[in-house]
N, C-alpha and C positions, 0 to 999 in steps of 0.2 A: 504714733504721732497723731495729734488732734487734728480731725479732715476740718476744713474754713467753713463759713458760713455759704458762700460760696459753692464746695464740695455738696453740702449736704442738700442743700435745695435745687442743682440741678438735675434735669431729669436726663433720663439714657439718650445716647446720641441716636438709637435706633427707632426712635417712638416718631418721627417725620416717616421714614418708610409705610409704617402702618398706619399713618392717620392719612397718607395719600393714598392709601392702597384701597383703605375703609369710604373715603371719602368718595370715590370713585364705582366701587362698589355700590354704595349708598345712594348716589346719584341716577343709575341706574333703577335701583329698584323703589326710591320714591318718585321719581319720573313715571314707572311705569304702575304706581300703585295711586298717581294721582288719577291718571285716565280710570282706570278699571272700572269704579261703577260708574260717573257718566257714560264710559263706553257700551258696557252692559245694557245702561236704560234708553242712551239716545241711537245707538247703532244698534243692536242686537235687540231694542224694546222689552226688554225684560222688564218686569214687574218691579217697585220698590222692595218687595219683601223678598224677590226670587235673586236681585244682584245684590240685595245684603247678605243672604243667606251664601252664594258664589265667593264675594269679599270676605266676608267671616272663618268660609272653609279654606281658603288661597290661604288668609295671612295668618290661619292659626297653623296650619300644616308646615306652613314654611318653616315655624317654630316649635314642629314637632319632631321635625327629622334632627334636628341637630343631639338627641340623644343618640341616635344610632349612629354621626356623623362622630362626637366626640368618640363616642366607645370604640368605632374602628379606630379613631386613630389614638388612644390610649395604648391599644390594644396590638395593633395590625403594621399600620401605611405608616402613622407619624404624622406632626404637623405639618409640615413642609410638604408633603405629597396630599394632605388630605384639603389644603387650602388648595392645592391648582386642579385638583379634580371638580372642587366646588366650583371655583371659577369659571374653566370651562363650560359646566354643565348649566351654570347659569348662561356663560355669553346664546350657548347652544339656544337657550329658553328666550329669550329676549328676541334671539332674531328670527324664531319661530311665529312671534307673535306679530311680527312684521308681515306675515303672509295672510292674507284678506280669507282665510278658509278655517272653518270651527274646528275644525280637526286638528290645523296648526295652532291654532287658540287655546285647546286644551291641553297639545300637547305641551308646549311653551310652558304654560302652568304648571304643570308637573316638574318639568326640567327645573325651572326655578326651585322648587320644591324641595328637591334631591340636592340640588347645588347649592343652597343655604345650610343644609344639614350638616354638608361637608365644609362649609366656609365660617360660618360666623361662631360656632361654640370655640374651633380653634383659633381665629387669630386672637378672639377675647382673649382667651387663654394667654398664647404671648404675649400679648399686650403684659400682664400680669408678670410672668415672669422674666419682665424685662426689669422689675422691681423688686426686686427677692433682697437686692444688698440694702435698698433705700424703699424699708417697707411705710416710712413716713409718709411718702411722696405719689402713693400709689393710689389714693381718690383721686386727688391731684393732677396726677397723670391719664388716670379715667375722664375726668371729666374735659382732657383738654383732648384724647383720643374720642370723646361724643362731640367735642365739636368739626371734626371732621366728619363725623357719620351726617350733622347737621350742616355743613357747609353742601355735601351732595344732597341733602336733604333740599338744600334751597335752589340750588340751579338745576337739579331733576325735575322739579311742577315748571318752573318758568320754561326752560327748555324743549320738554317733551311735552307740554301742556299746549305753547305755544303750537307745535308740530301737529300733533294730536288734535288738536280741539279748531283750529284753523285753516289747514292746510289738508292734513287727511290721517286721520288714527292711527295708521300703521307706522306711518314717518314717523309716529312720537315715540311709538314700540320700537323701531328700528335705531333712533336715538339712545336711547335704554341701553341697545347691546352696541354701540361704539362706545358708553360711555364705560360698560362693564370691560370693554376689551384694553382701552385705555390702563385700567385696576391691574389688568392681570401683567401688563408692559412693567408697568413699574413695582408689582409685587416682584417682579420675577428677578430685575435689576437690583432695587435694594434691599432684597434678602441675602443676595451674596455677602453683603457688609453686616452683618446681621452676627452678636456672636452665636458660636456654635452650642453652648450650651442651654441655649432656649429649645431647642430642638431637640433637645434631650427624652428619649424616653422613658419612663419611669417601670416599664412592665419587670426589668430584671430584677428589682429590688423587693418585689412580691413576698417573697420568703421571708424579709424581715418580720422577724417575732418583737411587736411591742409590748411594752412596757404598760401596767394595770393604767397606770398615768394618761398614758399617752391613749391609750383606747379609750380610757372616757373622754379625753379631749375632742379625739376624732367622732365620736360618737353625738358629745352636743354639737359640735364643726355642723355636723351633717344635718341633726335634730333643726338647727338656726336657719341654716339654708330651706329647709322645709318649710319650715312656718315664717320667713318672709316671702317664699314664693307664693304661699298661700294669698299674703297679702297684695305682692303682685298681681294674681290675678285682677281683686277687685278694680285695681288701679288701670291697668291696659282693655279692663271689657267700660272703664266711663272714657278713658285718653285715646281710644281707637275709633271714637264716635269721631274724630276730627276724618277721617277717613271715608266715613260713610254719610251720618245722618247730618255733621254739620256742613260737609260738604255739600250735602241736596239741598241745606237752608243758603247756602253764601249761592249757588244755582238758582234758587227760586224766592229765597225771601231777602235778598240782600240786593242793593240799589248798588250795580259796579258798574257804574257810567264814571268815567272822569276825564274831563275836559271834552263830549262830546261819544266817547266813544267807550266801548262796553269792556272792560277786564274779563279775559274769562274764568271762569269760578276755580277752576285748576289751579289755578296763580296763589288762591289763598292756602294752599299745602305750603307754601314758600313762606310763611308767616312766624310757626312754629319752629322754624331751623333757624330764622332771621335770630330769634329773640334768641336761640341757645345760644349763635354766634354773640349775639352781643353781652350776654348773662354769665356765659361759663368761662370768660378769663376770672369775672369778679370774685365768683364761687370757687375757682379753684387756687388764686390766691388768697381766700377766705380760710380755706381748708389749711392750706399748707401755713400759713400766721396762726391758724390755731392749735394746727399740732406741734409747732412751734413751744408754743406755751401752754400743752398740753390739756389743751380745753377744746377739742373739736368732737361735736358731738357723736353718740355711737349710730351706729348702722338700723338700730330701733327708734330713738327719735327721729332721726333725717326721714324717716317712712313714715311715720305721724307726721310730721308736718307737711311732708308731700302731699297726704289724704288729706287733709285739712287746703291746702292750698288748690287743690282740685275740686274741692267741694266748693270753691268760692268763684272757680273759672265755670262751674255750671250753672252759676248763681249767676252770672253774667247773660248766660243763655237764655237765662229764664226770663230776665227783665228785655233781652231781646227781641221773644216772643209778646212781650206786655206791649213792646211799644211800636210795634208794625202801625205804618202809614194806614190811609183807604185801598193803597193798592197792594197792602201785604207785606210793604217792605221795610225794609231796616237800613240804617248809617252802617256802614262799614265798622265803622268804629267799637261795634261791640263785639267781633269778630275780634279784633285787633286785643280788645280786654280780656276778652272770654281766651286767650290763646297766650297770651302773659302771663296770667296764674297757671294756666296748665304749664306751658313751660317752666316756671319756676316748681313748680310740682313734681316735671320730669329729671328736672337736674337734680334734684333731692331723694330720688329713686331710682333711676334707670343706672346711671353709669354707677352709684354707690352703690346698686346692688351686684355689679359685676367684679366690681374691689373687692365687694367684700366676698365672692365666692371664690374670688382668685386665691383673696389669701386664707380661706378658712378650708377650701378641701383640700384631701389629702392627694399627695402630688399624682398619686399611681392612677387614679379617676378624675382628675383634675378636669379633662375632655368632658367623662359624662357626665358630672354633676356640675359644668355649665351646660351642657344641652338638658339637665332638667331644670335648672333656672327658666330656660328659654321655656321649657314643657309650660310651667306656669303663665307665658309671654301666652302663650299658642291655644290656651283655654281662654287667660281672657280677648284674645283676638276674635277667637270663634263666638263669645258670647256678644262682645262688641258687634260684628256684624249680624249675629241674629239680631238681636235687640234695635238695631235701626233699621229693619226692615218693618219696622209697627209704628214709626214717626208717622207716616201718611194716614193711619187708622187714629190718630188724636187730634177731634175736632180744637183741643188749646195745646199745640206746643208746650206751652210751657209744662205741663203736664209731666210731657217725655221726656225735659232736658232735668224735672225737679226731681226724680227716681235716683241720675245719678251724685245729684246733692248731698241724699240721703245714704246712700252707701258707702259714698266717702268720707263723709264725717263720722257712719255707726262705725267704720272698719279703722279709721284714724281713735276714736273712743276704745275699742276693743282691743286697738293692739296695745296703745297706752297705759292698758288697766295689765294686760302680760307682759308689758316692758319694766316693769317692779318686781315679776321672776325672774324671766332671762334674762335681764342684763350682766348677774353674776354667772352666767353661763360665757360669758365673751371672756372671761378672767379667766375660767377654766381651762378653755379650749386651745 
């Protein structure tokens, strides 16, 4: 019997669980990744180049472990046991960080480290094969499970920003992990409703002998994943600068008085998740009307135009450095442009690149080939925070924000000129 139009466009009843569960999560950990270098430079006086280089190692690690967090649970625990270890091991880190002493400081760090590893390659994952029957639906349902990542995204800076930056640094740390422990109440609750065959493991099916077919399939599957994470890179070492170097300009060169009184700079990490919230219903009924009618485009242009649309949000930065007052500063307002492109740049990469790993690895590494998605997350994280530790050593700004202009349009150019090979690689596979 023909499913309705109705049947075919709704998404699983299980994708609220995980978008509260991400959400929460997320809130946490961009709460506590808004403080980190102010905290670094204004508590701790670290150097600009010494808390970029701390920020760069923290947020690339984070997205290092998740190869080893996927592979156990491919392999080992399973998803369901490898997301409440992660959990945990985060709440552990977060309220580590809450204790006024460097030793809990670093260790906190770590914890989170370890707890990401085990958290984020697997619920991506589910997410994913919550869509196996409605593989239509499944950008769709990415991009509407990133606006939960982004809804925490935005009351994490205001939250623990406010705590943090006002009140006293640890409060904001200590915020972090209620909000993480929140995540883990309701991961725990709506996984019972959850089907069972999402948690399926793939290890006992190992022994299947494919087909000449199907192993070159799996073979570019893997090949495609490769070389857009390559391209991910470029894109998280110029989108990771909102973390660090734009954050020290909205700090030092941005005028955030309004109606008398001063915004703290923390607040504008809340900017980025605003715009997903408001962007990623349009985009994801964008997607699903055009796979609709079969014109929604592949997994290779949506990444060029990302780079393209990233390159135009640093083009904002640049004119923002041009046009500083006598006293150095800047309207808000270009914060506000310069963080619209990026965001439209992020919806066009981020959650499509986790669709598309969902549905292109093979089910049996499905864990570790999204934690080496994330690998490429975790290189350009680390480059991103080196690279803004040298903003204060550029007597013009604009200078430092026009490098990453330049990357994202040669890397948007390059992949366009190999999207005229691979793309009959997406037919094959």
């Amino acid at each position: 019997m023909e499913k309705s139009h109705e049947e075919l466009t709704k998404h699983p009843s299980g994708l609220p669980t995980l978008f509260f569960t991400e959400m929460w999560e997320r809130m946490s950990y961009y709460g506590m990744r808004a403080l980190l270098v102010l905290y670094l430079v204004k508590e701790l006086a670290f150097t600009d180049e010494k808390a970029g280089q701390v920020y760069g190692l923290y947020t690339s690690l984070v997205y290092l472990t998740p190869i080893l967090g996927g592979f156990l649970a491919d392999r080992y625990l399973g998803y369901k046991r490898s997301i409440f270890i992660g959990s945990l091991l985060m709440l552990c880190g977060h309220f580590s960080l809450a204790f006024p002493h460097i030793e809990s400081f670093y260790l906190g760090l770590g914890l989170l480290i370890l707890g990401n590893g085990f958290f984020k390659p697997n619920m991506s994952t589910i997410v994913g094969r919550l869509y196996e029957t409605k593989p239509s639906l499944r950008d769709s349902g990415y991009t509407i499970f990133y606006m939960g990542i982004n809804l925490g995204g935005l009351i994490g800076p205001i939250v623990c920003g406010s705590l943090g930056e006002k009140v006293n640094w640890h409060y904001g740390f200590g915020a972090a992990g209620i909000g993480m422990a929140i995540g883990i109440c309701v991961f725990y609750i709506g996984s019972q409703k959850l089907p069972a065959h999402i948690w399926a493991n793939e290890r006992n099916n190992e022994s299947k002998v494919l087909s000449e077919k199907e192993g070159v399939g799996e073979r570019y599957s893997i090949l495609l994943i490769l070389i857009l994470s390559f391209f991910s890179i470029l894109f998280w070492m110029a989108f990771e600068q909102m973390g660090s170097s734009m954050n020290l300009f909205a700090d030092r060169n941005t005028d955030r008085f309004l109606l008398g009184k001063e915004i703290p700079a923390s607040f504008f990490q809340s900017i980025n998740p605003l715009f997903i919230l408001l962007l990623s219903p349009v985009l994801a009924t964008a997607w699903n009307r055009l796979s609709v009618y079969k014109m929604n485009p592949d997994p290779i242009l949506k990444f060029v135009f990302s780079l393209v649309l990233l390159g135009i949000g640093f083009l904002v930065m640049v004119w923002a450095c041009q046009a500083k007052n006598s006293l150095g500063l800047v309207s808000v307002w270009f914060l506000f442009g310069a963080y619209f492109f990026n965001t439209l740049s992020e919806l066009l990469l981020s959650p499509v690149g986790l669709s598309f790993v969902s549905a292109t690895a093979p089910k049996k590494s499905a864990g570790m080939l999204m934690g080496i998605w994330f690998l490429s997350t975790a290189f350009g994280h680390y480059l991103a925070g080196y690279l803004s530790g040298f903003l204060s050593g550029f007597t013009d700004q604009a200078d430092f924000f026009s490098f990453f202009v330049v990357t994202s349009w040669l890397g948007a150019l390059l992949l366009f000129i190999l999207w005229f090979r691979i793309r009959f690689w997406l037919k094959v596979r």
